[in-house]
C-alpha positions as CSV (number, residue, x, y, z in Angstrom):
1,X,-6.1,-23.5,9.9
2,X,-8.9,-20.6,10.7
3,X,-9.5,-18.7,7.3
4,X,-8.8,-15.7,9.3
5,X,-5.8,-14.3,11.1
6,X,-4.9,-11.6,12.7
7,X,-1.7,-9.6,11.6
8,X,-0.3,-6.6,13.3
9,X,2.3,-4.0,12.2
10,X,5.7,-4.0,13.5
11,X,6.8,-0.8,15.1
12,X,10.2,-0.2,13.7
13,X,12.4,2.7,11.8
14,X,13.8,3.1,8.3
15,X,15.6,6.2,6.2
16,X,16.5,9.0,8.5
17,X,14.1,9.1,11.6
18,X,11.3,7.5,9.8
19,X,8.4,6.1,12.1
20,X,7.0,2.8,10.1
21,X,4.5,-0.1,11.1
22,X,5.3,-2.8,9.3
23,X,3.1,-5.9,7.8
24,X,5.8,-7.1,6.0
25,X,8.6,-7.8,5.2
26,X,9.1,-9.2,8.8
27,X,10.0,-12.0,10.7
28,X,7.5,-15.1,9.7
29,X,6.0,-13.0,6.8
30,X,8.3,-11.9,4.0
31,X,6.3,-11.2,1.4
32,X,2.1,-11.9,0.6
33,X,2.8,-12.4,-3.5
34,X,2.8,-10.2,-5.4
35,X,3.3,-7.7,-2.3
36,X,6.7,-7.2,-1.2
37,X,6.4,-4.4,1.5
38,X,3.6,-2.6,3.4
39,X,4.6,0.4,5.5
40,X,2.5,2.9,7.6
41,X,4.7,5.6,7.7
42,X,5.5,8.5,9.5
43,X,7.6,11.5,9.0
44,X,8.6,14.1,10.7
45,X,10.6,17.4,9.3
46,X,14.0,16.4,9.9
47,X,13.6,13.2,8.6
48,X,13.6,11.5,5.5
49,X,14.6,9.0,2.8
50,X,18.0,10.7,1.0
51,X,19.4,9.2,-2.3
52,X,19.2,5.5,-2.1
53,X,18.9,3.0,-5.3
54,X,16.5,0.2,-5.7
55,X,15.9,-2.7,-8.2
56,X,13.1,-5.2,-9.5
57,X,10.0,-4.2,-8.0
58,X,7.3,-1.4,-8.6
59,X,6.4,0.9,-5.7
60,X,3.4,3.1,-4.8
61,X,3.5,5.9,-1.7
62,X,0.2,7.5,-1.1
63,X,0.5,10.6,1.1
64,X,-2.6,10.9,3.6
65,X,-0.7,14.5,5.2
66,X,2.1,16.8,4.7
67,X,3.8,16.2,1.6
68,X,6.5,14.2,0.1
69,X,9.1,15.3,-2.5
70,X,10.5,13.3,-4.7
71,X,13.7,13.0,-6.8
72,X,15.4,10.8,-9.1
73,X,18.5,10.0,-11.0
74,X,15.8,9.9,-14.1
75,X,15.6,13.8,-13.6
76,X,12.2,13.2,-11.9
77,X,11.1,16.4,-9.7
78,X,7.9,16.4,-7.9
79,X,5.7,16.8,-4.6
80,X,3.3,15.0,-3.5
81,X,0.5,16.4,-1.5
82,X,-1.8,14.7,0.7
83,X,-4.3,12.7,-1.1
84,X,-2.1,12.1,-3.5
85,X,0.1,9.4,-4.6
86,X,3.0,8.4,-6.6
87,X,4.5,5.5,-8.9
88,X,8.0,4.6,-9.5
89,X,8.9,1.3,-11.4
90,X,11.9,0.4,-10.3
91,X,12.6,-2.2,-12.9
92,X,16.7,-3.1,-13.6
93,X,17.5,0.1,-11.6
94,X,16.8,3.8,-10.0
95,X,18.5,6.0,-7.3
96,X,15.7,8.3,-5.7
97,X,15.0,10.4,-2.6
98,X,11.7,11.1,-1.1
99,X,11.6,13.9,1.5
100,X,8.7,15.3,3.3
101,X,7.3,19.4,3.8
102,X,9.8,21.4,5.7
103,X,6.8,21.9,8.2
104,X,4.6,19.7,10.5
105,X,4.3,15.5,9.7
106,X,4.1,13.5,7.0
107,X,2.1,10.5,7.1
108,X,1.1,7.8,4.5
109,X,1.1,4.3,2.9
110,X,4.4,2.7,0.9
111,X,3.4,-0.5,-0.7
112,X,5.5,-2.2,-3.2
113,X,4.4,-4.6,-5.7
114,X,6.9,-7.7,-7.2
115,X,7.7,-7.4,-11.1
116,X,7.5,-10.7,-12.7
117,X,11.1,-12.1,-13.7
118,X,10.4,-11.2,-16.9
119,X,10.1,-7.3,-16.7
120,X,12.5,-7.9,-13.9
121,X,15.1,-5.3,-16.3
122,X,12.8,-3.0,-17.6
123,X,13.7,0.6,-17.8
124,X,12.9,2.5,-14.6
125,X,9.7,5.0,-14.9
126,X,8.4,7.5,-12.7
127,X,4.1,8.3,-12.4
128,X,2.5,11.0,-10.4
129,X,-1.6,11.3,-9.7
130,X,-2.7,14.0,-7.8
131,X,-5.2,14.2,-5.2
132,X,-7.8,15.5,-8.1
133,X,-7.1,13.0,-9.8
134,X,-8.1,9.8,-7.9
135,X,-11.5,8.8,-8.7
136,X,-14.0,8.3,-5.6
137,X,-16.8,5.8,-5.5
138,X,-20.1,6.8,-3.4
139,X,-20.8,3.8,-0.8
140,X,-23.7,2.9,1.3
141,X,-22.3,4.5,4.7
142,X,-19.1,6.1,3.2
143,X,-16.5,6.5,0.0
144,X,-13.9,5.0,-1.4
145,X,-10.4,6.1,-3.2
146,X,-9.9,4.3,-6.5
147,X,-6.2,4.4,-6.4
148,X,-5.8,1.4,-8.8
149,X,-7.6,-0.5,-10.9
150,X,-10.7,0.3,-12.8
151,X,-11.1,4.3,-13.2
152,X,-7.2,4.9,-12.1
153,X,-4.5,6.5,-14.1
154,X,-2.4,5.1,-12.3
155,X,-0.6,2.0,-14.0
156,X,1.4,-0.7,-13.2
157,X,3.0,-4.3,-14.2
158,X,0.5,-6.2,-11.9
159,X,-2.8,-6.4,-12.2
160,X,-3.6,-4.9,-8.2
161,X,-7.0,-3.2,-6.7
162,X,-6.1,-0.5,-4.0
163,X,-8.8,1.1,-2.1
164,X,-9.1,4.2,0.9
165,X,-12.8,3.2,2.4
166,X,-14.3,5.3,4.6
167,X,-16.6,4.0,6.2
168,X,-19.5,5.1,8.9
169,X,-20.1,2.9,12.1
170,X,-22.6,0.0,11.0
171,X,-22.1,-0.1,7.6
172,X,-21.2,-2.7,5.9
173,X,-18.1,-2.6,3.1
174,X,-17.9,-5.8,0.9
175,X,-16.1,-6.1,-3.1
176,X,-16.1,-9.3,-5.0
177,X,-12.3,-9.6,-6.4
178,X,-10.5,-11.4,-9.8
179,X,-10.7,-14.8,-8.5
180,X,-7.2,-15.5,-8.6
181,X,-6.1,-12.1,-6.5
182,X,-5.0,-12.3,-2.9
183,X,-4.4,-9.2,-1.0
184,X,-4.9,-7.8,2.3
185,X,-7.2,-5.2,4.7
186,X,-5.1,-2.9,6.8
187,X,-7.1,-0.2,9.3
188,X,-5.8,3.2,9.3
189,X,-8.5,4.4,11.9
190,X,-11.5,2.7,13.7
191,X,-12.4,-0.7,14.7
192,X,-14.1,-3.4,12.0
193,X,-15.3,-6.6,12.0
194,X,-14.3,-8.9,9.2
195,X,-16.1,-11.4,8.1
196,X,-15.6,-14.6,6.2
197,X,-17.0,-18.1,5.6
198,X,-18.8,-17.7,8.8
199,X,-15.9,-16.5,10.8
200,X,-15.5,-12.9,12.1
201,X,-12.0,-11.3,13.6
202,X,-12.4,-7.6,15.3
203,X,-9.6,-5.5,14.1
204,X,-8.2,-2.0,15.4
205,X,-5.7,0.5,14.0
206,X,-2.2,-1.0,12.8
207,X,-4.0,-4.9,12.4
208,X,-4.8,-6.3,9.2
209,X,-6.1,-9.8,7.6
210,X,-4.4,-11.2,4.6
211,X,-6.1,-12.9,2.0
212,X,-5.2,-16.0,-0.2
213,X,-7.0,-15.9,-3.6
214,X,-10.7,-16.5,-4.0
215,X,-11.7,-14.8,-0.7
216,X,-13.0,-11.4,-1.0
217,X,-13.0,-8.6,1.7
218,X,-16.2,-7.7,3.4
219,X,-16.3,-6.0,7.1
220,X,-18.2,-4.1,8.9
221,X,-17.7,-0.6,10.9
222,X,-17.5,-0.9,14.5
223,X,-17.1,2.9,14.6
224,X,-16.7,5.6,12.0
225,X,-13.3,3.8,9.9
226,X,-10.6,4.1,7.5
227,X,-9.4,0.9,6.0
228,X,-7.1,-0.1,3.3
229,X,-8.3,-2.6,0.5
230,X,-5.5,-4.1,-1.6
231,X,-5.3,-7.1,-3.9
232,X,-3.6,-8.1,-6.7
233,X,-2.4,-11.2,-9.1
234,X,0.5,-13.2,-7.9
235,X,3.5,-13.9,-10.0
236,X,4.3,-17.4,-8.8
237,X,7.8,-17.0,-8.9
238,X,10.4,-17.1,-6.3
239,X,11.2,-13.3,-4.8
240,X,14.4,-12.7,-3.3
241,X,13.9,-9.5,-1.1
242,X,17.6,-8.3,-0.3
243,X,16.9,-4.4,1.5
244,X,16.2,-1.9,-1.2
245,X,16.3,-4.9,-3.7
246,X,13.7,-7.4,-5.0
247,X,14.8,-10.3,-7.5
């Protein structure tokens, strides 16, 4: 089997009139452990997600423009503006909305990362960072968004890396990762080339690779980029994924 494989995002809908693109879950690819869902959203006005509950899982949505409001039955109140993201732990239980500006689009990343069976009934928690507050690392070419891991105040159960790279046509983005994380590379904007153990795949907008543990991401601009970096530790266990639930 090549080491590299091209995925692309499903076109599809969820909440109210929500535009996603889809890794997963999908047909053939339920899950990438300890990743549960990745959707490229987009909102308009009159859309939205209303009051719906969720269980077992932890859940990040970083807001790239407009805004996104959210509100829980944890008397969590709070907007999110672009650059910005948010945290809720889902853990034995939570009913929340998330709603975008009254004007224009909103656009961003929900990614949602397994809890291991055993924090599977934790209490439910709610974490906000704001656009100030993400850490950025100078790279040859371009810059990158700490948005976990090292330098983040953003926390969760998992042990996860999530990166914004921008990146400059011919440069070159590479990170050495935990040995036993596997993850994924999703472009936002631009065309890459990934590379690995002497194999290369050209990706565009809405395509991705996914990783297995050991393998690290490394590519290289095509054109002026944006590109998503995430990995993380794998539980191991089985995952259930049943809608807005994950045992």
């Amino acid at each position: 089997m090549a080491a590299l494989t091209l995925h692309r995002a499903h076109k599809g809908s969820e909440g109210v009139g929500v535009s996603v693109r889809r890794l997963f879950p999908v047909a053939g690819k339920m899950h990438h452990d300890p990743f549960v869902l990745w959707d490229d959203f987009t909102v308009p006005p009159s859309a939205g997600f209303p009051d719906h509950p969720h269980r077992g899982f932890e859940a990040i949505t970083y807001v790239m423009r407009g805004s996104m409001k959210h509100t829980d039955n944890l008397g969590n109140s709070s907007t999110v503006l672009p650059g910005g993201l948010q945290r809720f732990t889902a853990g034995r239980g939570i009913i929340h909305s998330e709603m975008p500006s009254a004007e224009g689009v909103t656009q961003g990343i929900q990614l949602w990362i397994n809890l291991p069976k055993a924090l599977k009934q934790i209490a439910p928690d709610y974490q906000q960072v704001n656009a100030d507050d993400v850490p950025e690392m100078a790279i040859d070419g371009g810059r990158a968004r700490v948005l976990v891991g090292e330098g983040s105040s953003l926390k969760l159960r998992t042990p996860v890396r999530y990166l914004d790279v921008q990146l400059a046509a011919g440069h070159v983005f590479s990170e050495t990762m935990p040995v036993d994380f596997r993850g994924l590379l999703y472009v936002l904007e631009g065309a890459v080339e990934v590379t690995t153990s002497g194999e290369s795949l050209r990706l565009s907008p809405s395509e991705s690779v996914l990783y297995e543990a050991g393998v690290s991401p490394q590519f290289t601009a095509q054109s002026d980029c944006r590109v998503m970096v995430c990995f993380g530790r794998p539980h191991n266990e089985p995952i259930l994924q049943r809608g807005t639930f994950v045992d």
